[in-house]
Each structure stands twice: as C-alpha cells, then as structure tokens.
DSSP file (Angstrom, degrees, kcal/mol; ACC not computed):
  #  RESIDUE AA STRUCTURE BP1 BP2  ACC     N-H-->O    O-->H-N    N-H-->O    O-->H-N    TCO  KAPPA ALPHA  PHI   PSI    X-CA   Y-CA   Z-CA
    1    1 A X              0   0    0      0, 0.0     2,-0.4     0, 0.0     0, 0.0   0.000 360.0 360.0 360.0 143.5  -89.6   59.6  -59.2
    2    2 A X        -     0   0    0      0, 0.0     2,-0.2     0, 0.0     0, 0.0  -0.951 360.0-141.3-121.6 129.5  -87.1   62.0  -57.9
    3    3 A X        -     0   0    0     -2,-0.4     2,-0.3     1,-0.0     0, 0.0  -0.487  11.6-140.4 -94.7 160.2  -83.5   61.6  -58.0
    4    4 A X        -     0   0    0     -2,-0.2     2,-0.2     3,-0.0     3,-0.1  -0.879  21.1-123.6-108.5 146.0  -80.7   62.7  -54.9
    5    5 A X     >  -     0   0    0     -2,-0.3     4,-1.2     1,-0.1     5,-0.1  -0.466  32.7 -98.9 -78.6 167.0  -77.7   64.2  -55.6
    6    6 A X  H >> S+     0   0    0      2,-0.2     3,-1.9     1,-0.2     4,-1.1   0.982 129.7  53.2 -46.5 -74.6  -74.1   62.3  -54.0
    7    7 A X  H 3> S+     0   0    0      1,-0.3     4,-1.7     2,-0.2    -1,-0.2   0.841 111.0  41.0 -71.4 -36.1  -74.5   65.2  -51.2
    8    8 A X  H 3> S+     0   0    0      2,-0.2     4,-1.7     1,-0.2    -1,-0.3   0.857 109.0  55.6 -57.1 -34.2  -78.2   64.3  -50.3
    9    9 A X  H <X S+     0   0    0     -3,-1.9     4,-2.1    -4,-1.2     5,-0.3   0.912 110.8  48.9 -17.1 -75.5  -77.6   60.8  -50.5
   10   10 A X  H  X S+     0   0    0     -4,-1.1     4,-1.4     2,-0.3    -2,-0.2   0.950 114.9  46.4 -77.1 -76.7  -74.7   61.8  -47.6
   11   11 A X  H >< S+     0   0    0     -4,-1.7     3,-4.3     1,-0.2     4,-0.3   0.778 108.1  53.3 -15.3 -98.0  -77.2   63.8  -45.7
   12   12 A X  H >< S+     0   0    0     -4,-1.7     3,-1.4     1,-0.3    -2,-0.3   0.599 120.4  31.9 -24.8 -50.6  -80.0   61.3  -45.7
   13   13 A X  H >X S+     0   0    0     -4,-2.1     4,-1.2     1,-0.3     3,-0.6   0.412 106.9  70.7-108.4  17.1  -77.8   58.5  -44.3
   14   14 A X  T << S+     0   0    0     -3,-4.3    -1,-0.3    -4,-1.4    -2,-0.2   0.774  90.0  67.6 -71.2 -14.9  -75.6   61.0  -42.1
   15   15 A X  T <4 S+     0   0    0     -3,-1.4    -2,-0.2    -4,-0.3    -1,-0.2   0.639 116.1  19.1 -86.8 -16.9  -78.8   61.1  -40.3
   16   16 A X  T <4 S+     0   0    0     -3,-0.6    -2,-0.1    -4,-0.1    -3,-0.1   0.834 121.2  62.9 -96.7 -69.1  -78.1   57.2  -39.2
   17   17 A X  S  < S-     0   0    0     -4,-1.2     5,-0.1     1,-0.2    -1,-0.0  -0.066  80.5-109.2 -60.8 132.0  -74.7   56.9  -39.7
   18   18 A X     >> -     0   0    0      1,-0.1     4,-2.4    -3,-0.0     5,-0.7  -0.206  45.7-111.4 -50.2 140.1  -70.7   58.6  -38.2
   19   19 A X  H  >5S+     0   0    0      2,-0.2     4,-0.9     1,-0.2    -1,-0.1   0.822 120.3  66.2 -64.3  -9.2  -69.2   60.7  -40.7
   20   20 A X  H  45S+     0   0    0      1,-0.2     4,-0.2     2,-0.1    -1,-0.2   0.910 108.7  38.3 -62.2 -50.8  -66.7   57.9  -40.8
   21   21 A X  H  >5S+     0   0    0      2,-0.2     4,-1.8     3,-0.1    -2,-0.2   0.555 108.6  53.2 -72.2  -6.4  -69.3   55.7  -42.1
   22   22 A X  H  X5S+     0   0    0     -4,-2.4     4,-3.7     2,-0.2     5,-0.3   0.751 105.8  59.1 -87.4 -34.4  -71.2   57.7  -44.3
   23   23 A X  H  <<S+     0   0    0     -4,-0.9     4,-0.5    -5,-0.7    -2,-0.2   0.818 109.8  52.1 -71.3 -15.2  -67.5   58.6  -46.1
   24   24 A X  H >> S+     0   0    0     -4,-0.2     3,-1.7     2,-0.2     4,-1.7   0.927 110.4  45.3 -68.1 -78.3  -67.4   54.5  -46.6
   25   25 A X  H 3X S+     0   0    0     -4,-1.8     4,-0.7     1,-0.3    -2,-0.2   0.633 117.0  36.4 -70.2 -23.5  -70.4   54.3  -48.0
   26   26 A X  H 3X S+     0   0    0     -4,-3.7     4,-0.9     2,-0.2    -1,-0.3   0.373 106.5  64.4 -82.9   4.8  -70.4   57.1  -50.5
   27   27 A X  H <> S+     0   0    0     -3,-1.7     4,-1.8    -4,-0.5    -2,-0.2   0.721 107.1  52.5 -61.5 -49.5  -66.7   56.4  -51.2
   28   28 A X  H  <>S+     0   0    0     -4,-1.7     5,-1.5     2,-0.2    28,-0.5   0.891 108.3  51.5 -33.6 -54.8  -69.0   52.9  -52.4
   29   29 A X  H  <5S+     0   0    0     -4,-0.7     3,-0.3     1,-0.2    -1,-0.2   0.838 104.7  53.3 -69.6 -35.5  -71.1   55.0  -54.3
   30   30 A X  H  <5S+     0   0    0     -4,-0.9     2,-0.7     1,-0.3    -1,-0.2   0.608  99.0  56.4 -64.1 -25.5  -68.6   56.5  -55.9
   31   31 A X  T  <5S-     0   0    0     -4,-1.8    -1,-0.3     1,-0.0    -4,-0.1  -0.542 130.9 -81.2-102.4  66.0  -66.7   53.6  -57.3
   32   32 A X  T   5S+     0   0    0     -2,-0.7    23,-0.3    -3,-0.3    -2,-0.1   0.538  87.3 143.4  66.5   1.1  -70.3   52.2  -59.2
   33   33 A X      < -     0   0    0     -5,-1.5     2,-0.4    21,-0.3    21,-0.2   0.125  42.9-128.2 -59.8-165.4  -71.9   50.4  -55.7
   34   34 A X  E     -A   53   0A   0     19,-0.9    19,-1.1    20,-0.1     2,-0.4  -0.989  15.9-160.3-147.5 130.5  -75.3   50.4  -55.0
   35   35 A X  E     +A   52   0A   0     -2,-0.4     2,-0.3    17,-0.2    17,-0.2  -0.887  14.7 173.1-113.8 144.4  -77.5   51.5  -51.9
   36   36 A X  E     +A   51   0A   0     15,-1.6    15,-1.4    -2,-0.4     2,-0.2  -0.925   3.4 176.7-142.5 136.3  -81.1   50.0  -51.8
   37   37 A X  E     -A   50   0A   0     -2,-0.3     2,-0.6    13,-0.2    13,-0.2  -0.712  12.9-166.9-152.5 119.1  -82.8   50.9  -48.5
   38   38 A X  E     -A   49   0A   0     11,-2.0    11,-1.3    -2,-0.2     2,-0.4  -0.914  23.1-158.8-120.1 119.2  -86.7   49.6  -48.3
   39   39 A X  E     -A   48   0A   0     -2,-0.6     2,-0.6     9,-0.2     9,-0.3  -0.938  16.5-167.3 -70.2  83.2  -89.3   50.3  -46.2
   40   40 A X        -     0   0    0      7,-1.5     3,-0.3    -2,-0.4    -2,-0.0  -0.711   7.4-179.4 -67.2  88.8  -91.9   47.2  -46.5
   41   41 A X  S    S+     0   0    0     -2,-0.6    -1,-0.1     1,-0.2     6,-0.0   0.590  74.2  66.4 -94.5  -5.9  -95.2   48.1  -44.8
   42   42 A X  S    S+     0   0    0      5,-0.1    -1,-0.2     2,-0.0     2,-0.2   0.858  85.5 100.6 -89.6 -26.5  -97.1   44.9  -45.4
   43   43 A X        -     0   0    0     -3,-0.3     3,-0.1     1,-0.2     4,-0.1  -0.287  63.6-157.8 -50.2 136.1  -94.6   43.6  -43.2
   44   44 A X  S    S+     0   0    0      1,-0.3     2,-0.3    -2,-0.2    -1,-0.2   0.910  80.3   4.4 -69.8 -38.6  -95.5   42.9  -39.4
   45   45 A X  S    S+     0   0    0      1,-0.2    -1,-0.3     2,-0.1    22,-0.1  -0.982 121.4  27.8-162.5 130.9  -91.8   43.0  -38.4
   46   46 A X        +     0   0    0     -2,-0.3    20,-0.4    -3,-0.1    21,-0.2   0.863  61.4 163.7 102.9  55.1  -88.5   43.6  -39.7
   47   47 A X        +     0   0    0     20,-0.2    -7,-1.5    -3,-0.2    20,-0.2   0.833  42.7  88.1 -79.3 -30.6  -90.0   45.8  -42.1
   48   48 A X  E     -AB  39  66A   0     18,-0.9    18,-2.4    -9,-0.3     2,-0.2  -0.216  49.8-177.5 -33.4 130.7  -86.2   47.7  -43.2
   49   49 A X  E     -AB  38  65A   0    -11,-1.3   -11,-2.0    16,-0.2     2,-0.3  -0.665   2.9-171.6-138.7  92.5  -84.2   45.9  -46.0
   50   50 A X  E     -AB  37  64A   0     14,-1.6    14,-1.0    -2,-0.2     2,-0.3  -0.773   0.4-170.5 -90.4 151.4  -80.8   47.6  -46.9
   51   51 A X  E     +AB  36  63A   0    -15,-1.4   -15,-1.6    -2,-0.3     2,-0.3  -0.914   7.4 175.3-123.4 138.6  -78.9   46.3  -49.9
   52   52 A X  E     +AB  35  62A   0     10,-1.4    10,-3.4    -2,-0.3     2,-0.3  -0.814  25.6 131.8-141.5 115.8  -75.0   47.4  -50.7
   53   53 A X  E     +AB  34  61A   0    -19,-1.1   -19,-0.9    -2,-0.3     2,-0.2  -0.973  36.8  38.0-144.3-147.1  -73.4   45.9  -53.4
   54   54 A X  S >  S+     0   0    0      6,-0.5     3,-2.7    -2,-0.3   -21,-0.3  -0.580  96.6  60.2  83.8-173.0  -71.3   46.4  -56.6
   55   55 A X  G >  S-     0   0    0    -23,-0.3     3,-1.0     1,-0.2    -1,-0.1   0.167 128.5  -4.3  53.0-117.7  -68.5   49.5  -55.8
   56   56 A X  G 3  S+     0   0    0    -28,-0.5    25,-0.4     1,-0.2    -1,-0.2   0.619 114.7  90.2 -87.9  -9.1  -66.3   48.6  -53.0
   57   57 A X  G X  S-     0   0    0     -3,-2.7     3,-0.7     1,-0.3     2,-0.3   0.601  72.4-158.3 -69.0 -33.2  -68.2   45.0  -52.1
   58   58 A X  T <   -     0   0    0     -3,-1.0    -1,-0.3    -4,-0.3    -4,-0.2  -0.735  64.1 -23.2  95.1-157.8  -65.9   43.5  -54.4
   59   59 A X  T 3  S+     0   0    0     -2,-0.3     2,-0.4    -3,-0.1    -1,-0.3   0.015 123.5  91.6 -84.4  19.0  -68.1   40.1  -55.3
   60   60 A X    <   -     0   0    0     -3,-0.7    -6,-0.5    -6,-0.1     2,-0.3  -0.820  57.6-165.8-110.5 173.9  -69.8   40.3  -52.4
   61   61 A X  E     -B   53   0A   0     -2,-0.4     2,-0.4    -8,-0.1    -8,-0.2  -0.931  14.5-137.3-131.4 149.0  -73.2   41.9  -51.4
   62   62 A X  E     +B   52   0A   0    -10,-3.4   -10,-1.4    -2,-0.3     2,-0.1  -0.921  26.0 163.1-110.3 150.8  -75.2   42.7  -48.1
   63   63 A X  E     +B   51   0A   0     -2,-0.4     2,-0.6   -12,-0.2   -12,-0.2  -0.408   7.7 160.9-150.2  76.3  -78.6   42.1  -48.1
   64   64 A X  E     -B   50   0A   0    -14,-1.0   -14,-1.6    -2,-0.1     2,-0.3  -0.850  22.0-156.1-120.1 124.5  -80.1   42.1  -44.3
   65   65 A X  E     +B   49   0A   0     -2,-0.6     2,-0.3   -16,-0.3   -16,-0.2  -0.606  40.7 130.9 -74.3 135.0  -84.4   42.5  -43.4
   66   66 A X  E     -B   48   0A   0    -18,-2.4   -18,-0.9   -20,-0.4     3,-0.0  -0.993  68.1 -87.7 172.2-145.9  -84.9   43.8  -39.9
   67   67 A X  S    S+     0   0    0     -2,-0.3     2,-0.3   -21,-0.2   -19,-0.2   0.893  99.1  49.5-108.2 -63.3  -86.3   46.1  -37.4
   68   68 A X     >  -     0   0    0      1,-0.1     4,-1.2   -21,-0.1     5,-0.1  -0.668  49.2-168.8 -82.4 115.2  -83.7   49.2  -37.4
   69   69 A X  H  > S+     0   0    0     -2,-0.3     4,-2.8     2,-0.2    -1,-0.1   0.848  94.3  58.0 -78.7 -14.7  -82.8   50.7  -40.2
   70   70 A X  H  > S+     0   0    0      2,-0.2     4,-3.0     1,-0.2    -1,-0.1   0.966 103.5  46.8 -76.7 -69.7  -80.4   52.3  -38.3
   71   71 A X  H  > S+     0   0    0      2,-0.2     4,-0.5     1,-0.2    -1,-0.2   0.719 116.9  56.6 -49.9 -32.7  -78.6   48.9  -36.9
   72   72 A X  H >X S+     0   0    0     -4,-1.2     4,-2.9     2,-0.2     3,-1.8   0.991 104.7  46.2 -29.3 -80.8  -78.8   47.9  -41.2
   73   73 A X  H 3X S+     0   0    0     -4,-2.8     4,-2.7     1,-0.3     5,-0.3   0.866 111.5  51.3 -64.1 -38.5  -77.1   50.7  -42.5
   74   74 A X  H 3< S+     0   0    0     -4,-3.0    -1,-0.3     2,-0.2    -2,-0.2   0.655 115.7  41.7 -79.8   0.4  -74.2   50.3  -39.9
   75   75 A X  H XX S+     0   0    0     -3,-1.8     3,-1.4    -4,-0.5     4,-1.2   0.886 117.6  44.3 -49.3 -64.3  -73.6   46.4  -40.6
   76   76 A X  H >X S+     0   0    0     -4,-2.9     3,-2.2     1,-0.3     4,-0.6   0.973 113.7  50.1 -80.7 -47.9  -73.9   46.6  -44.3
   77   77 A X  H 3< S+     0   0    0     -4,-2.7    -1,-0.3     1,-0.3     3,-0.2   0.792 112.1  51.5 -65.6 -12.9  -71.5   50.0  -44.3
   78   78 A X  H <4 S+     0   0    0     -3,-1.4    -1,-0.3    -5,-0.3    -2,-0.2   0.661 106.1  56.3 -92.3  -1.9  -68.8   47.8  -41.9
   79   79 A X  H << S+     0   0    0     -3,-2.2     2,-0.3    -4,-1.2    -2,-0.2   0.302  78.3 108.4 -88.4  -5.3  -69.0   45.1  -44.5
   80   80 A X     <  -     0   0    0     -4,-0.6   -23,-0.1    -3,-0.2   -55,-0.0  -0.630  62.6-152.8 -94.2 142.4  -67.9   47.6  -47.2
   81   81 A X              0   0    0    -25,-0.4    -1,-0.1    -2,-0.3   -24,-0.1   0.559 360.0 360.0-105.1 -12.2  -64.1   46.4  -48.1
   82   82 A X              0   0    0    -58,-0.0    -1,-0.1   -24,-0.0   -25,-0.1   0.464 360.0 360.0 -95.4 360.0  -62.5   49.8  -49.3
C-alpha cells in the first residue's frame, strides 16, 4: 500500500474539485479529518462512495454512494463546517 503526501492528496482531488474547495478539504485534513473515496466495482450503479469526517465535520460525517465522483467530492467538501 502506498501512502500520498498532503500535496498529492491536493493534486488528486484538484483534479475534481476549485482550488477553493480542495483548500476546505485539506484544511479538513489538516485538523485530524478523514477522506475515504471508494470505487466499488461489483456495483452495477452508483459505484463512488466518498466519506469526510472527523477534522472540520465537527460531529458530523458525510457519507454519500453515487454515480459521479465528481458531484460526491463537491457535496461532502460544501458540508465541511470550517
């Protein structure tokens, strides 16, 4: 298993994401949150699962299945509360 650095991490999901959002969410990472983003292949549909919590979430979490990962990561990163 191979780890990413903070700035790969910030690449990878600059590749979805505004630099406005990508600075939310690793502002996330940075206070002890958590990014999960899963590709499911035995799914027929909505195969994507991103997960944010911990960090800036507060006691809450996002946890949404679906199609896009793209349309994921920008929900769960407008749900981030810092």
């Amino acid at each position: 298993m191979t780890e990413l650095t903070n700035s790969e991490v910030a690449q990878l999901i600059g590749a979805f994401l505004s630099e406005a959002e990508v600075g939310k969410v690793m502002s996330h990472i940075g206070q002890g949150g958590s990014l999960l983003i899963k590709y499911d292949g035995k799914r027929s549909d909505e195969n994507w699962t991103v997960v944010l919590s911990d960090g800036l979430m507060n006691d809450d979490f996002f946890r949404q299945d679906g199609a896009s990962v793209l349309e994921l990561l920008k929900k769960g990163a407008s749900e981030i509360t810092g």
